[in-house]
SEVEXTOR-17055 format. One record per residue (C-alpha): y, x, z negated. Coordinates in steps of 0.5 Angstrom, whole numbers, padded with zeros to 4 digits, always signed. Example, Ala and Ser with C-alpha at 12.3 -4.5 7.8 and 13.67 -1.06 7.14 Angstrom:
2
-0009+0025-0016/-0002+0027-0014/
This chain:
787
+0000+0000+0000/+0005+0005-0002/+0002+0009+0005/+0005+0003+0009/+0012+0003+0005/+0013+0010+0006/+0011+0009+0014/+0015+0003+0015/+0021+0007+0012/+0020+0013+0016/+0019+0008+0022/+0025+0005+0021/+0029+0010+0020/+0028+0015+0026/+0029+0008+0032/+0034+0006+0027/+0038+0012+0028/+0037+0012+0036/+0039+0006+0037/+0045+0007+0032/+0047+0012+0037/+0053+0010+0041/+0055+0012+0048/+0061+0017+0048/+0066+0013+0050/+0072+0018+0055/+0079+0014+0052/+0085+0016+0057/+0092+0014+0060/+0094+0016+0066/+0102+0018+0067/+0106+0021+0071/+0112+0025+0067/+0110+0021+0061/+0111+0014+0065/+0104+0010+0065/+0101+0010+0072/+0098+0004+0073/+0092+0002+0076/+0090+0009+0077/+0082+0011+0080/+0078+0015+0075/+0071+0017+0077/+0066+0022+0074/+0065+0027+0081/+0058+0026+0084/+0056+0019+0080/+0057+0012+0083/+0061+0011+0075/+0068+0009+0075/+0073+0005+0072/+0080+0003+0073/+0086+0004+0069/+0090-0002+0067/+0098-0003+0068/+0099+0001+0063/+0095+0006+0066/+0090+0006+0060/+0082+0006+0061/+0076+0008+0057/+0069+0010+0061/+0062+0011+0058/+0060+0018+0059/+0052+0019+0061/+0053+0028+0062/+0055+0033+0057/+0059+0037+0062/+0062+0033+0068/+0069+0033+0073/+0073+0028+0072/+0077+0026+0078/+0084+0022+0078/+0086+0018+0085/+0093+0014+0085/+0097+0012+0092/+0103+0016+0093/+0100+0020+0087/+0096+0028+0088/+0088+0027+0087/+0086+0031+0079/+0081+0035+0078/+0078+0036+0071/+0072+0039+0068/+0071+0036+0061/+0066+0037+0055/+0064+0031+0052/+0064+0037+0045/+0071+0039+0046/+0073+0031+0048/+0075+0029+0040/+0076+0022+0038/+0084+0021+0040/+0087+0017+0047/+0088+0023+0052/+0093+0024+0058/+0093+0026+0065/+0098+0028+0068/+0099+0027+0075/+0104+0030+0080/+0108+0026+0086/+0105+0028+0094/+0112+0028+0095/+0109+0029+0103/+0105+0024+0103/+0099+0030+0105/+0093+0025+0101/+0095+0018+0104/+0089+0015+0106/+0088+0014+0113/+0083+0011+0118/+0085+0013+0124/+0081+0020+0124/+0074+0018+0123/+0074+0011+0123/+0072+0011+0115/+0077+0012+0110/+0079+0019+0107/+0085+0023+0105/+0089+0026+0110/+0088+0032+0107/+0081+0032+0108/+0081+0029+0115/+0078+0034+0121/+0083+0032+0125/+0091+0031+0124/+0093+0025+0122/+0101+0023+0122/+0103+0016+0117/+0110+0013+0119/+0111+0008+0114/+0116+0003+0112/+0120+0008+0109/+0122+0011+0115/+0123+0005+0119/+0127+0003+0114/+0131+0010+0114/+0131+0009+0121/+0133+0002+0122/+0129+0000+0127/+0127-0006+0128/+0121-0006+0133/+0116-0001+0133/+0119+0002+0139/+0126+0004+0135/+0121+0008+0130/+0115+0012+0134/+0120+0018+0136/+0119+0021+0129/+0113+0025+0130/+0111+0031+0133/+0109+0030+0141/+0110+0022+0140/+0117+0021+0145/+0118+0013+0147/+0123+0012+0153/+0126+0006+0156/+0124+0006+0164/+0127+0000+0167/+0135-0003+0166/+0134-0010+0168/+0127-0012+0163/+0128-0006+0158/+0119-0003+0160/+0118+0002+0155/+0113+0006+0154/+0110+0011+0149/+0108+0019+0151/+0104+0024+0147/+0103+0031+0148/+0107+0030+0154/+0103+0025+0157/+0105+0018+0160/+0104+0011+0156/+0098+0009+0161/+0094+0015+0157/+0095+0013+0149/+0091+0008+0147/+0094+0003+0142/+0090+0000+0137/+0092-0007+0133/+0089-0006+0126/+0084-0001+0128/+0081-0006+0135/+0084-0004+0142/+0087-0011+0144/+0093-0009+0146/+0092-0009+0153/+0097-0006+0160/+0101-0012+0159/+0102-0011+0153/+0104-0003+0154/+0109-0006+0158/+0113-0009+0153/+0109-0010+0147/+0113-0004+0144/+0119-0008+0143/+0116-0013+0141/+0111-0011+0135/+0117-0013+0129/+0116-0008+0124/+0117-0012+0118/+0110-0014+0119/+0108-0007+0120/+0104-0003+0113/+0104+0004+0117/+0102+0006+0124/+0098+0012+0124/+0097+0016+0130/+0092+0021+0133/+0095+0027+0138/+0089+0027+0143/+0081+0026+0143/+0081+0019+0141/+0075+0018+0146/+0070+0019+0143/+0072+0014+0137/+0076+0008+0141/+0074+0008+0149/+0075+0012+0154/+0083+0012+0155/+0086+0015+0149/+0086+0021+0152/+0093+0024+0150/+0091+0020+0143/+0091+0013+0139/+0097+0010+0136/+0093+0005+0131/+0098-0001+0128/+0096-0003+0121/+0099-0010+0119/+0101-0011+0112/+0096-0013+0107/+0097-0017+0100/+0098-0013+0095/+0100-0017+0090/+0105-0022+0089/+0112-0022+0093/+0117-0024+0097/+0123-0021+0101/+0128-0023+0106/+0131-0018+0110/+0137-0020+0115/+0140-0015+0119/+0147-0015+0124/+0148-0009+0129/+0154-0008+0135/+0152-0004+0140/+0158+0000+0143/+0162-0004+0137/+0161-0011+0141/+0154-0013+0143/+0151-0016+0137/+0144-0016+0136/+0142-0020+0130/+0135-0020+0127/+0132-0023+0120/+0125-0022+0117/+0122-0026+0112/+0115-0023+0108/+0111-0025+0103/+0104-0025+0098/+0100-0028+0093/+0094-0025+0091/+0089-0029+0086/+0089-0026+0078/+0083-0024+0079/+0084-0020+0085/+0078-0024+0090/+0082-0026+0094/+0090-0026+0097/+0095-0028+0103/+0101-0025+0107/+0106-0029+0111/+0111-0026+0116/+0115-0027+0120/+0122-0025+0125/+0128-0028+0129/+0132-0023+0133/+0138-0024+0137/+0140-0019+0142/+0146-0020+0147/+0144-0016+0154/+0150-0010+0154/+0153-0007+0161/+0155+0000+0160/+0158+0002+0166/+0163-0005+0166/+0159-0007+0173/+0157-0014+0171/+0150-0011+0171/+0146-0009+0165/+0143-0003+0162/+0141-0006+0155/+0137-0013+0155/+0138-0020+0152/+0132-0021+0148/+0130-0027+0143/+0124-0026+0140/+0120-0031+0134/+0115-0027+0131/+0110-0030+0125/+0104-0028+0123/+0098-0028+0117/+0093-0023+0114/+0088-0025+0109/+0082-0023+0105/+0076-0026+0101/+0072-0022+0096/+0065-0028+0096/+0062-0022+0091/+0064-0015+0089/+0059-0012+0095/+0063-0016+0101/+0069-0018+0104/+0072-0022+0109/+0079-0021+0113/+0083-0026+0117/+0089-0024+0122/+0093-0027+0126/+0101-0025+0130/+0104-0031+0134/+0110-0027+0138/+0115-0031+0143/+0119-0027+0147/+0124-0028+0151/+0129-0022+0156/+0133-0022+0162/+0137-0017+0165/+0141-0016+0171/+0147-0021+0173/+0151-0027+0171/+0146-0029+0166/+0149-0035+0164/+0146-0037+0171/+0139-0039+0173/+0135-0033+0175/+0135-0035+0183/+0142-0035+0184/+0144-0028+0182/+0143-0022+0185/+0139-0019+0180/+0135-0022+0175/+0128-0020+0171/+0127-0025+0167/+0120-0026+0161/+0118-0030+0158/+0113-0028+0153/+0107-0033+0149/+0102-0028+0145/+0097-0028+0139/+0094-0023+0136/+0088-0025+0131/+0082-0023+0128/+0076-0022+0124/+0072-0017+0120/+0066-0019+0114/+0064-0012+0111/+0058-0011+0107/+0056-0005+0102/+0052-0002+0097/+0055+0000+0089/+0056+0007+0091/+0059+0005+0097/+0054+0009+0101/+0052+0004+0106/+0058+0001+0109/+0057-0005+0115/+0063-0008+0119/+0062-0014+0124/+0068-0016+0127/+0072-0018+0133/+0079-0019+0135/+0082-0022+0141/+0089-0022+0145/+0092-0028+0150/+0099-0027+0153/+0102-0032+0158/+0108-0030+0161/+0112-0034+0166/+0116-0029+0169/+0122-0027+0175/+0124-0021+0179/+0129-0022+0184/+0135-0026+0186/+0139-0026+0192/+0139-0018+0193/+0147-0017+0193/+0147-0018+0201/+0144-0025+0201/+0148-0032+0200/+0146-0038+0196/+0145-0042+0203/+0139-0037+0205/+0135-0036+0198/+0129-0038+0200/+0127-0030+0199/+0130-0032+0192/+0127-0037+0191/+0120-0033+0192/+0121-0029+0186/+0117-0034+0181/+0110-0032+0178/+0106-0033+0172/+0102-0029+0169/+0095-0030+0164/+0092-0024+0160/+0087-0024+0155/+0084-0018+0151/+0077-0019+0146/+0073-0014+0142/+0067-0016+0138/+0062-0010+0135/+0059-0007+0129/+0059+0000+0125/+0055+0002+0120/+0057+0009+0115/+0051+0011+0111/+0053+0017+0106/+0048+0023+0104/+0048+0025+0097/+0052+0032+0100/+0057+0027+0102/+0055+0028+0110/+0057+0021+0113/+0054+0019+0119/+0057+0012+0123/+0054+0010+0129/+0057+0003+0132/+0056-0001+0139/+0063-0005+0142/+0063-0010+0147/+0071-0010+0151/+0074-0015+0156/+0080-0015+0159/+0082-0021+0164/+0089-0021+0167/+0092-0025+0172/+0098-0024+0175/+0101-0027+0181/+0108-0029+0185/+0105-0034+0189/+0112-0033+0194/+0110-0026+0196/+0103-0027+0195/+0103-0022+0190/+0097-0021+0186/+0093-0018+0181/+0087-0021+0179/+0083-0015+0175/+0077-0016+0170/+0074-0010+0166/+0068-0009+0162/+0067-0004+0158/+0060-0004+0153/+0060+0002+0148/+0055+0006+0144/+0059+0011+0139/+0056+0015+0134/+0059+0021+0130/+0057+0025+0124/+0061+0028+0119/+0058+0035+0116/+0060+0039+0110/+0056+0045+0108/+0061+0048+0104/+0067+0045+0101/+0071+0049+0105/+0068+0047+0112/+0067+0041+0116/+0064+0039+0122/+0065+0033+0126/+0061+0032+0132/+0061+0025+0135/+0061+0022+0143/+0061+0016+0145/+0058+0012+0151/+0062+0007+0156/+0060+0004+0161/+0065+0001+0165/+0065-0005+0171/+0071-0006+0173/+0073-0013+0179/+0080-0012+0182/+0083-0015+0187/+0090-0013+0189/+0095-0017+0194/+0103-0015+0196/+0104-0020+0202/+0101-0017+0208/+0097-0011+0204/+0089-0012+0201/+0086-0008+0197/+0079-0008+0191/+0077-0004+0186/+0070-0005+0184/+0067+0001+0179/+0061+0001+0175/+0061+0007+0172/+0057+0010+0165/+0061+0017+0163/+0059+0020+0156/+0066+0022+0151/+0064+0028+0147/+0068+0030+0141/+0068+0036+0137/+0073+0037+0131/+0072+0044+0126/+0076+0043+0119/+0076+0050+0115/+0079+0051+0108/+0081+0058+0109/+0085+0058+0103/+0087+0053+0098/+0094+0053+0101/+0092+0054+0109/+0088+0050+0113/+0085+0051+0120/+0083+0045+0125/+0080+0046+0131/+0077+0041+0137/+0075+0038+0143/+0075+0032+0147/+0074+0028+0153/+0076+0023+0157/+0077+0019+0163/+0080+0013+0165/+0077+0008+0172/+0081+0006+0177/+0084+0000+0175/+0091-0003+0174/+0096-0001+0168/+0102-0001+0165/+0106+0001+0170/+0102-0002+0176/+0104-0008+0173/+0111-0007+0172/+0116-0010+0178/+0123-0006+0179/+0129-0007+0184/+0131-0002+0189/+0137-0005+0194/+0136-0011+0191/+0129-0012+0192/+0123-0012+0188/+0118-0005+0188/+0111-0007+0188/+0106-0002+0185/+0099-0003+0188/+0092+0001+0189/+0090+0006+0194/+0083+0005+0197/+0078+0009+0195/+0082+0012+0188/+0077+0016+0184/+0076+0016+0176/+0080+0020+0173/+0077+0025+0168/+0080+0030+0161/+0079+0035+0158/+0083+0036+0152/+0083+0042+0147/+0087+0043+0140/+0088+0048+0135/+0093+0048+0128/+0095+0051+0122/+0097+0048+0117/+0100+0050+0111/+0102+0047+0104/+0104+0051+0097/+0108+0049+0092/+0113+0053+0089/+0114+0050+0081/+0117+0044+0083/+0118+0044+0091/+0113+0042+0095/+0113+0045+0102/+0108+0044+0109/+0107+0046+0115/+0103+0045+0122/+0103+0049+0127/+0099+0046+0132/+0096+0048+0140/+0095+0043+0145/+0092+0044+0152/+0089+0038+0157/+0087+0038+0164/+0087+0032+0168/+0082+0032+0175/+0084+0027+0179/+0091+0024+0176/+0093+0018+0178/+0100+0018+0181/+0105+0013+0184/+0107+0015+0190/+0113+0011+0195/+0111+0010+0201/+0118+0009+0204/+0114+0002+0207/+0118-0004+0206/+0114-0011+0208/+0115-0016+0212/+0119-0021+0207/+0123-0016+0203/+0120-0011+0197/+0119-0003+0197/+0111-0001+0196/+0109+0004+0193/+0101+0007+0191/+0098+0010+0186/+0094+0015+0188/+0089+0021+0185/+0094+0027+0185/+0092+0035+0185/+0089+0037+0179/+0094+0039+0173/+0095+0040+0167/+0099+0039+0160/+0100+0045+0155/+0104+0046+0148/+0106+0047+0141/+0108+0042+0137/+0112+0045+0130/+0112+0041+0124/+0115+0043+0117/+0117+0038+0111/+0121+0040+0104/+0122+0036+0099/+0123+0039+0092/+0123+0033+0088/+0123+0025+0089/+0130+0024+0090/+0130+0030+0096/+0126+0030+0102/+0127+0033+0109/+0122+0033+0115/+0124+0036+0122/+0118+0038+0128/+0119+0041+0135/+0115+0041+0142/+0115+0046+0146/+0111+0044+0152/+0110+0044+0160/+0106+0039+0165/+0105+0041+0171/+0100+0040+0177/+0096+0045+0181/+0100+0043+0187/+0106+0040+0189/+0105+0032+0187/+0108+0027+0193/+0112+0023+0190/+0115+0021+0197/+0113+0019+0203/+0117+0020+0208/+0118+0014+0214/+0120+0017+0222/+0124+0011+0222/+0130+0014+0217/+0131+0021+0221/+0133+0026+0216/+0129+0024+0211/+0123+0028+0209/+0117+0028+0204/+0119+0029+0197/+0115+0034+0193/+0115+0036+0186/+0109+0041+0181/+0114+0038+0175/+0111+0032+0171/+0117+0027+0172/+0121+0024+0166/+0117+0030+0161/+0122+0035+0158/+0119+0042+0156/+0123+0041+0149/+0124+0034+0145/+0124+0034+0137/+0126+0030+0130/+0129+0030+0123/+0128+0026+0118/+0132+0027+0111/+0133+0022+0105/+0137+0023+0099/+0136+0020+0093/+0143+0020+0090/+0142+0016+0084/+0138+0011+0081/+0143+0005+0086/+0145+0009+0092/+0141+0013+0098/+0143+0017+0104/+0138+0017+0109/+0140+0022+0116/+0135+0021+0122/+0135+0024+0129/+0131+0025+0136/+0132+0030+0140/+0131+0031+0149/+0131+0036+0152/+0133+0036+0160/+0128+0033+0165/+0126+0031+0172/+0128+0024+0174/+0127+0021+0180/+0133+0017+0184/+0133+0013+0190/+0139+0014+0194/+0137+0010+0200/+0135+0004+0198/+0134+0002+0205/+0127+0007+0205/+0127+0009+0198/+0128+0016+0199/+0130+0020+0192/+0133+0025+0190/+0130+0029+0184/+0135+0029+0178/+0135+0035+0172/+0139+0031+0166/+0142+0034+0160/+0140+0033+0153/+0141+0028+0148/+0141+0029+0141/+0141+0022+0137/+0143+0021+0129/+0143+0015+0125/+0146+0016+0118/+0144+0009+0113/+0147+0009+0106/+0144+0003+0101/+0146+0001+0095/+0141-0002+0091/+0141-0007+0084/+0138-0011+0080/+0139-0018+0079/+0134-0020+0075/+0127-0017+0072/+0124-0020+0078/+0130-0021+0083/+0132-0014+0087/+0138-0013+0092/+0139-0008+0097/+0145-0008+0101/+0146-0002+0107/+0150+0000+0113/+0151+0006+0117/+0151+0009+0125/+0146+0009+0130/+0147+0014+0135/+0153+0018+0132/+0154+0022+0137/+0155+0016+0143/+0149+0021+0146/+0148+0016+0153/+0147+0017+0159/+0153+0017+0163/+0150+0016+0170/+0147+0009+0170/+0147+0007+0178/+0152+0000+0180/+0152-0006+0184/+0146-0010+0186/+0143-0005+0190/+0143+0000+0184/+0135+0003+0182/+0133-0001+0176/+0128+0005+0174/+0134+0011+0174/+0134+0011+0167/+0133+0016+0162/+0136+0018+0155/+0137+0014+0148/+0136+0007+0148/+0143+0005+0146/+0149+0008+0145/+0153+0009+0139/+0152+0002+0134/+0155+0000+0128/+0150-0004+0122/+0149-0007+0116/+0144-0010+0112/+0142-0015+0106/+0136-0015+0103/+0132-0019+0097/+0126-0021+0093/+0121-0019+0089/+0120-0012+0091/
């Protein structure tokens, strides 16, 4: 008896003892210059165990290891590392310092590997334009922000519609493929005006890739992607924003945008709204009763949504409605077909899409389904009376109707698997179609194109070390490509169906902690095929110019190398960071836009778009960024380019009819200047007031000028440079708690750096021009809201 008592004691006492052993339990704050940092990631590296601070930055996580490394992850805020002992913790509350990433270098991003990452750690360079610098800028429209990046310049081509287009490393806008919220629905018709009318308000950051995109989102990213990222619901606000600007001191452009979330408390679940009105007046900059500078109306609405049915899936809804309308040329106040010139559209597009992911607890198998689409519907007119015509004899007039239907779709699958070694393999099939339609019966006119493209891709991220990564990747695109193209009496067809492999090799290596080498190589090409320049229509001597395909046009193919530097150090408190980055690209078969000096039985110039001689894009592109505290910060880059072909390039074909013309050569890219850059500086200079002083620069270029419109005949112009600056100051205060106003003005184009030589009349050529997009503009701004 006595046995079993002293047995049972025993017993008790060594499981009471185990089970009264309590798991360590880590209590920390996370802060910032002892200001709590909320909402902070904390996580123990090499374990799916994980919490998240609280609004004051407080945590507490269970401890399973006796040494372990605590790493510390907050946006806008530089990753902690710490290795801790569970003897040396104590019983008190500890705190973990973490520094600003004053240069944004650890912003996340997925435009590099489709996965989410650190820029840091992203095998290819990756550039963030964020609402900040939009704001700093005071751009509106995503075409008015884009020029603050290294290798990225946006040009105006046409001073009766306002077309835009998008160059990177040198490259025209036909070859950088523009993604919506990472899916490629923004088609040619929409490379033609779409830049300007994506309102940045509802914009969360545009993250672009200089070069070899192909083997991540098709076949034409071959100068690189520019992904546009629309605002997600964060948390609970509202802002009204309303800004008034006069160009040239005179010519109001009006705009006002409205944005707002609601996210539910226990963050399953949350809703953003936006929307935009802008009213731009047209201006005339040489006083001729033409303009340079369109009317614009565009009204703007959109959407993005999320659901979390568990903690191992999600669903995202969105949606973007667009209306715009512009016209330019003369007697506005008219209808189009009693003019002399007018380009007159009018714009009806929805963006929208859908993506469900599903996950594991680690996050190491990651699937994403998803599909988004595009419609445009565009009533649009090109011509009038041509200046030599009376309203009696409109009947060519009267032929510049047309219409227009664009649809883009996209639906696919991606898979991530992450290896314990944190290697990544993603691997994902994509079906694209592209529908266009665009006729003006009156000339018969039309392009009625639909591409197909299947893809296969597959790339895998490898990290032997911690200082080197490999990614290796390719992607498979079969293409079929069903286009017919009619200008009045002239026919031609495109009918490809091609298989081509894009393969794609990026090397990251950490040669120091502070020096950072990047390497890589991708290929490209691009089916023959109408883009954004084939579907624009311009005037020359009062008639339309017409773009069609040359029978028998080759597929186009690229070969693109990069190499860069990248520097960051930290000198106590100043943070410094500079790429120094390499590109060269080759290009087989160019396609190419040649005047034939041909004009057509009812009026109108034709030109082609042939496969030109090979050619070739090298250069360097220079980026350093300074900011010694969060009040400071300076950022200014550089290009150093030249784009040449392996032969002189027809760009005119003379005709025996015009004596004295000959065929016009040039070995230069057009519109392409060997040095363009940009500055971008902020300064906090109280806790109320900032100034922020912005500017682009362009060096000299080649631009072709039609100086006989009867033929088409052009003269090959060498420009000056233009330096723009923008300079904004806001002053910023509290109403309440919960209600923040913001108040600004400043100066676009201080230096009134415009072109100077605009042609005149109604026989003027619409496509002369080049420079910044408008001349010295005065403007001010309210904002307020919750933000």
């Amino acid at each position: 008896m006595k046995f079993r008592k002293l047995l049972f004691i025993l017993t008790f006492s060594v499981f009471g003892g185990v089970f009264s052993q309590k798991q360590p339990i880590l209590k920390g704050q996370v802060v910032n210059s002892g200001q709590a940092v909320p909402f902070a990631s904390i996580q123990i590296s090499g374990s799916d165990q994980g919490v998240a601070a609280d609004q004051e930055g407080n945590f507490e996580l269970a401890l399973s290891q006796e040494k372990f490394t605590l790493l510390i992850q907050a946006v806008g805020f530089k990753s902690l590392k710490k290795e801790l002992n569970q003897k040396e913790l104590g019983d008190g509350r500890l705190q973990f310092d973490l520094v600003e990433d004053l240069l944004g270098l650890e912003e996340v991003v997925i435009s590099a590997t489709r996965n989410r990452l650190s820029k840091k750690k992203a095998p290819v360079i990756v550039n963030v334009l964020a609402p900040k610098l939009f704001r700093a800028t005071q751009s509106i429209s995503l075409a008015d922000g884009l020029n603050y990046q290294p290798g990225v310049r946006v040009e105006t081509n046409c001073q009766n519609c306002g077309f835009t287009q998008v160059r990177l490393n040198g490259l025209g806008g036909q070859y950088t493929q523009i993604l919506v919220n990472s899916k490629p629905v923004f088609s040619a018709l929409n490379g033609v005006y779409g830049l300007e009318q994506i309102p940045v308000s509802i914009i969360d950051r545009v993250e672009v890739v200089r070069s070899g995109g192909s083997a991540l989102f098709g076949s034409n990213a071959i100068a690189g992607t520019i992904n546009v990222i629309t605002k997600e619901p964060v948390n609970d606000s509202w802002e009204v924003n309303s800004n008034f600007g006069f160009i040239d001191g005179k010519i109001p452009d009006r705009s006002v945008n409205i944005n707002g979330s609601i996210v539910s408390e226990d963050l399953t679940s949350g809703v953003t709204l936006y929307g935009m009105f802008r009213d731009r007046n047209a201006y005339d900059a040489n006083s001729d009763g033409f303009s340079e500078i369109t009317k614009l109306i565009n009204n703007s609405l959109g959407a993005k949504a999320f659901y979390r049915p568990n903690d191992n899936s999600r669903i995202g809804v969105d949606f973007t409605a667009i209306r715009e309308f512009r016209r330019g040329g003369d007697h506005l106040e008219f209808a189009p077909q009693f003019t002399d010139i007018t380009e007159e559209l009018d714009h009806n597009t929805i963006f929208t899409g859908i993506d469900y992911a599903l996950y594991n607890d680690a996050h190491t198998n990651d699937l994403n389904i998803y599909a988004s689409v595009q419609h445009t519907g565009r009533g649009s007119y090109y011509g009038g009376l041509g200046g030599g015509r009376t309203a009696a004899d409109s009947s060519a007039a009267n032929n510049a109707f047309g219409t227009t239907k664009d649809l883009a779709f996209v639906a696919g699958t991606k898979y991530t698997h992450t290896y314990k070694n944190d290697d990544i393999l993603t691997t994902g099939v994509e079906f694209q179609l592209n529908d266009t339609d665009d006729a003006i019966p009156g000339y018969n006119r039309v392009v009625d194109q639909k591409v197909h493209t299947y893809g296969l891709y597959g790339q895998y991220e490898w990290k032997p070390t911690e200082k080197f990564t490999a990614l290796v990747g390719a992607r498979l695109d079969h293409v079929d490509v069903n286009g017919f193209y009619t200008v009045q009496n002239i026919k031609r067809q495109s009918q490809v169906k091609q298989t081509v492999l894009s393969p794609r090799l990026t090397l990251l290596y950490n040669i120091t902690d502070a020096l950072q080498f990047r390497g890589g190589y991708a290929r490209g090409f691009r089916a023959p095929q109408a883009f954004n320049e084939e579907l624009h229509i311009s005037s020359v001597g009062g008639e339309q110019r017409f773009v069609i395909l040359a029978d028998n046009l080759k597929s186009e193919f690229s070969n693109a190398y990069t190499a860069s530097l990248n520097f960051t150090k930290e000198y106590n408190k100043l943070q410094t960071n500079l790429l120094v980055e390499g590109f060269h690209t080759t290009l087989q078969d160019p396609f190419t836009i040649v005047s034939t000096g041909a004009s057509l039985p009812k009026g109108s110039i034709l030109e082609e778009s042939r496969n030109g001689a090979g050619a070739r894009v090298t250069g360097l592109n220079l980026e350093l960024s300074i900011s010694p505290s969060s009040k400071l910060f300076f950022r200014a880059g550089a290009t150093f380019q030249q784009s040449v072909y392996k032969e002189a390039q027809l760009l005119f074909e003379a005709d025996e009819i015009f004596a004295g013309e000959q065929d016009v050569l040039l070995k230069d890219f057009e519109r392409s200047p060997n040095v363009y850059g940009f500055l971008n500086s902020n300064w906090q200079v109280s806790e109320t007031v900032g100034l922020d002083v912005t500017g682009s620069y362009t060096g000299p270029m080649i631009v072709p000028h039609v100086i006989n419109p009867a033929s088409g005949f052009i003269d090959l112009v060498n420009t000056e440079a233009f330096f723009d600056l923008t300079t904004k100051l806001t002053y910023h205060f509290d109403l309440t708690e919960t209600l923040h106003v913001e108040l600004s003005g400043g100066v676009q184009n201080v230096f009134d750096s415009y072109q100077n030589d605009f042609d005149s009349g109604a026989l003027r050529d619409s496509d002369y021009i080049y420079g910044p997009n408008r001349p010295r503009t005065a403007f001010f701004g309210v904002k307020f809201g919750d933000f």
